[in-house]
C-alpha positions in Angstrom: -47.5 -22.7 -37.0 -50.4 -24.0 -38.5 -53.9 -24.7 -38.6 -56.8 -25.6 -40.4 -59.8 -23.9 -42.6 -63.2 -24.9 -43.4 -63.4 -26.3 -46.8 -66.7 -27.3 -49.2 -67.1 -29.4 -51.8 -70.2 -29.1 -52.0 -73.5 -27.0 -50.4 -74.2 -30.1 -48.3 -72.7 -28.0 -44.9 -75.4 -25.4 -45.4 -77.9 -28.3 -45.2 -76.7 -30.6 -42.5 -75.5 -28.3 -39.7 -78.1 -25.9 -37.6 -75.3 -23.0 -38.5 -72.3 -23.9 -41.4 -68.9 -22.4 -40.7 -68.0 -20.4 -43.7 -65.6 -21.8 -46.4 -62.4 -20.4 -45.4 -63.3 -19.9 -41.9 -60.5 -20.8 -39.4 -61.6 -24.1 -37.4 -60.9 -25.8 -34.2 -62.2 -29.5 -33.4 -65.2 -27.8 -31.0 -65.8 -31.1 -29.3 -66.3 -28.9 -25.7 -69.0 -28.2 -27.2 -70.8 -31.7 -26.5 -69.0 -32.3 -23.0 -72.3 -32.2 -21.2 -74.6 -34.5 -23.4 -76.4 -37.4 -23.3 -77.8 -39.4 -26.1 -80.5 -37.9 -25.9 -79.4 -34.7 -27.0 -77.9 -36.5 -30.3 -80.8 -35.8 -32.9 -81.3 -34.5 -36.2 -78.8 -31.4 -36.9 -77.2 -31.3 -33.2 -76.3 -35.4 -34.3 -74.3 -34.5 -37.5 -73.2 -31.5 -35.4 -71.5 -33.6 -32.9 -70.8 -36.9 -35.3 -68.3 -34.9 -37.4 -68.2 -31.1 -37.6 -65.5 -28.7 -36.9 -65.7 -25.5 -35.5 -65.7 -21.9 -37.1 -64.3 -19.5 -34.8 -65.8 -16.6 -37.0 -69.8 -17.7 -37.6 -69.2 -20.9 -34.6 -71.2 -22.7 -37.1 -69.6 -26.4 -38.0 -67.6 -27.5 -41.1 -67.6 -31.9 -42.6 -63.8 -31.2 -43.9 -61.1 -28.7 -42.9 -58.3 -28.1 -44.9 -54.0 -27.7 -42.9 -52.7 -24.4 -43.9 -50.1 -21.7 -42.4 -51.0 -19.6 -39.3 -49.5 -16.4 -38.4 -49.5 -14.9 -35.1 -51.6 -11.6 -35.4 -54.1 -14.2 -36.8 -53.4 -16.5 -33.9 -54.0 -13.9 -31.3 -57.2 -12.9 -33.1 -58.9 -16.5 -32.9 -57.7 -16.6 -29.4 -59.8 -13.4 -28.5 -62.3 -14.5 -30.2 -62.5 -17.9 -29.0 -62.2 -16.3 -25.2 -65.6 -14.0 -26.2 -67.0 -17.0 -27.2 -66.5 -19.0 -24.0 -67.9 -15.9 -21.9 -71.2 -15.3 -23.7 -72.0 -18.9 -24.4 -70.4 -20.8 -22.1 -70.0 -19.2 -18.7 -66.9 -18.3 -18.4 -66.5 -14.9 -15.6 -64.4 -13.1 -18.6 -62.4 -13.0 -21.3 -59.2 -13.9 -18.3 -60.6 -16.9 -16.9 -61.5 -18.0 -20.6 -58.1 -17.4 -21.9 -56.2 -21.0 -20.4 -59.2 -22.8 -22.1 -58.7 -21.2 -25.3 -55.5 -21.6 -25.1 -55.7 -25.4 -24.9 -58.0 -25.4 -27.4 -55.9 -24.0 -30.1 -53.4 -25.7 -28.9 -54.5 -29.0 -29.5 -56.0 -28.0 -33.2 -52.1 -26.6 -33.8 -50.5 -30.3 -33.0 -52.8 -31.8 -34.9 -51.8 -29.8 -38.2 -48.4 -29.3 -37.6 -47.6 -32.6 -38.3 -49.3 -32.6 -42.1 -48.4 -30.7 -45.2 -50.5 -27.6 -46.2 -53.7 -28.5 -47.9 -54.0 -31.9 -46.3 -57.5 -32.2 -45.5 -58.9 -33.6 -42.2 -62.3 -35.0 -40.7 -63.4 -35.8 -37.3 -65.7 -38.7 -35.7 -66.8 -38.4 -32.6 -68.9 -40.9 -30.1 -70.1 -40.9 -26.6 -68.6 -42.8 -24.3 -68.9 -43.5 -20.8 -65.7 -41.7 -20.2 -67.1 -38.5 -22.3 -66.5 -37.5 -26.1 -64.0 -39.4 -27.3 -62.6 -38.3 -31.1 -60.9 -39.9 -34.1 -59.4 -38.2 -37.1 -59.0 -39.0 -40.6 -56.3 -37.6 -42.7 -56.7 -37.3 -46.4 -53.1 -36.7 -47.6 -53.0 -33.5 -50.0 -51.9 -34.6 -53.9 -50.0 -33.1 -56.1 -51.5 -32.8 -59.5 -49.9 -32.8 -62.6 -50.4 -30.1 -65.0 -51.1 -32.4 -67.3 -54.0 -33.5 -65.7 -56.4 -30.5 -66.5 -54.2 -29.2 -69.3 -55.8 -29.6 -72.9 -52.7 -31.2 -75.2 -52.8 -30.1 -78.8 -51.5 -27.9 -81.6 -52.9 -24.4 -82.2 -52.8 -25.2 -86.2 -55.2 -27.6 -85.6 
């Protein structure tokens, strides 16, 4: 199974988003997050937020690019707990029970979506309101493989 990590490029995260996910961070697309909101509730930080940021389930801070990569279970189960906590202090939820089928689908539907690519493809998200609710696009950005002989100095060791 797989799924996806945050990954930076640059510090651009730390300035964009209200809270970055940290760089290795497992992520899910988070767009329950926005489910309730309006336009008017897309400004400044919440805006980029909501316009293309993944979710960190460690920090629940918000990630431009995340990056396919192998899941294991013991990991799996560990997100899911923590994704359940997270849906009971912030969102509501009775308990970690009544959270657990929401998680569920949650990680769920961030596992389709990398199964299908090869580890270190990298992915991005777009969202918009609609009148329907959030509606989401992704972008895949197929992983390359690099030659050796593209960061590898050629000479003799006379010279």
């Amino acid at each position: 199974m797989k799924l996806a990590r945050a990954i930076h490029f640059d510090e651009s995260d730390t300035r964009v988003f209200a809270v970055s996910a940290r760089t290795g961070e497992w992520c899910i697309s988070g767009g329950f997050e926005f489910s309730n909101w309006s336009d008017a509730d897309l400004t400044g930080k919440a805006r980029q937020a909501f316009s293309n940021g993944w979710l960190g389930l460690e920090t629940f801070g918000r990630a431009t690019f995340v990056a396919v990569t192998q899941l294991e279970q013991h990991e799996y189960d560990q997100l899911l707990s923590a994704l359940c906590d997270h849906f009971v202090t912030y969102y509501g939820a009775p308990d970690a029970a009544a959270a657990h089928p929401v998680a569920v689908d949650e990680l769920a539907h961030m596992i389709e979506l990398c199964d299908e690519h090869a580890p270190n493809t990298l992915l991005t998200v777009a969202r918009e309101l609609t009148p329907s609710g959030v509606k989401e696009a992704f972008r895949v950005i197929e992983a390359q493989d690099a030659g050796l002989d593209q960061f590898a100095i050629h000479g003799s060791v006379d010279d």
